[in-house]
Steps between C-alpha positions, in 0.01 A plus 500: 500500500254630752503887622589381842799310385608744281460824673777583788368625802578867657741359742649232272563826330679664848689174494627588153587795577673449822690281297616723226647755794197749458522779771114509683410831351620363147271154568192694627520713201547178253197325657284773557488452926536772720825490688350393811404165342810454331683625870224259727648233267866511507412551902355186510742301314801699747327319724450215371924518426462561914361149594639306300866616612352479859423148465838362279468192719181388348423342161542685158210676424325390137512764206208697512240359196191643376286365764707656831476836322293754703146534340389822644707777636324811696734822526351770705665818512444866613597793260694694775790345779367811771204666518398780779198643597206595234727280248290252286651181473363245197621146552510282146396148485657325206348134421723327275411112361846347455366201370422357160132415616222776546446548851137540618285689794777746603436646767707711763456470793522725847797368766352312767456702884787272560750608280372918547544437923857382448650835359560693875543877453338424167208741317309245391343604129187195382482582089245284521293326740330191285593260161525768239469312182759548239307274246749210276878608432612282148854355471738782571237740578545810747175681648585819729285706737592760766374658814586847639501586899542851626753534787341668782728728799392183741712287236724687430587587904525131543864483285486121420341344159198523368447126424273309246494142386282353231520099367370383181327159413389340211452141359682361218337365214791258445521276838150668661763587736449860762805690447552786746754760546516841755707824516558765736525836422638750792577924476688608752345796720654825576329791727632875361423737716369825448749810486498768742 
């Protein structure tokens, strides 16, 4: 039987487990994710739960198969909720191929001017600002990198988010196919004032 038939991906895995009753923390732990994969998930198929119930007038939707399974899933998170003034904030960028094919040319990419103008009040934080090549992910691979930002007073004073988006895109070596996914990562601000 070939590798690809025989191995189960990472989220046929998370299916599995979602299954069997497994509490988040219990499945990240079984599969080796960090929580905020296993969390980004479970989000996504809440929602998913969301539209279908929205739309209970409308056909039955077909069981998921191999082929309708996500094949690349970006989670970008920050290591702190609130950060202040002089804080150093790193934002992780976890790559994950979710597919039983290698995936190749990764690459992340920066948000578009677009997407950074929409976020009003926002402090706008670029990790990067061109392709940054993550090189091939194999079959249930995961490839992580992280940037840090400093918070200046300006920041800080402005007491909204401190905003960053990243997207990911790479090309399938099963169906040549561009698979794409993006994340947003957001800290919220707070100003403490000095005593006295």
């Amino acid at each position: 039987m070939p590798e690809t038939i025989a191995r189960r991906t990472i989220y046929d895995q998370f299916m599995v487990a979602l299954g069997d009753g497994y509490c988040p923390e219990e499945m990240a732990e079984l599969l080796g994710l960090p929580i905020a994969t296993v969390s980004l998930w479970l989000s996504r198929l809440g929602n998913l739960a969301s539209d279908f119930a929205a739309s209970a007038d409308a056909p039955p939707p077909q069981a998921a198969t191999p082929d309708t399974l996500p094949s690349l899933t970006l989670v970008y998170t920050p290591d702190v909720l609130e950060a202040c003034a002089g804080q150093v904030v790193t934002f992780t960028a976890n790559i994950l191929n979710d597919d039983v094919e290698t995936l190749l040319d990764t690459s992340l990419l920066p948000a578009r001017p677009l997407e950074a103008t929409t976020e009003v009040g926002a402090v706008i934080f670029a990790a990067i600002t061109s392709p940054f090549d993550m090189g091939d992910l194999p079959a249930g691979g995961m490839s992580s990198i992280s940037f840090s930002h400093k918070v200046s007073e300006h920041e800080a004073r402005s007491g909204g988010e401190l905003v960053s988006r990243l997207s990911v895109r790479a090309t399938s070596t099963g169906s040549n196919a561009e698979v794409t996914d993006q994340c947003c990562a957001r800290v919220k601000l707070s100003y403490i004032r000095a005593a006295g």
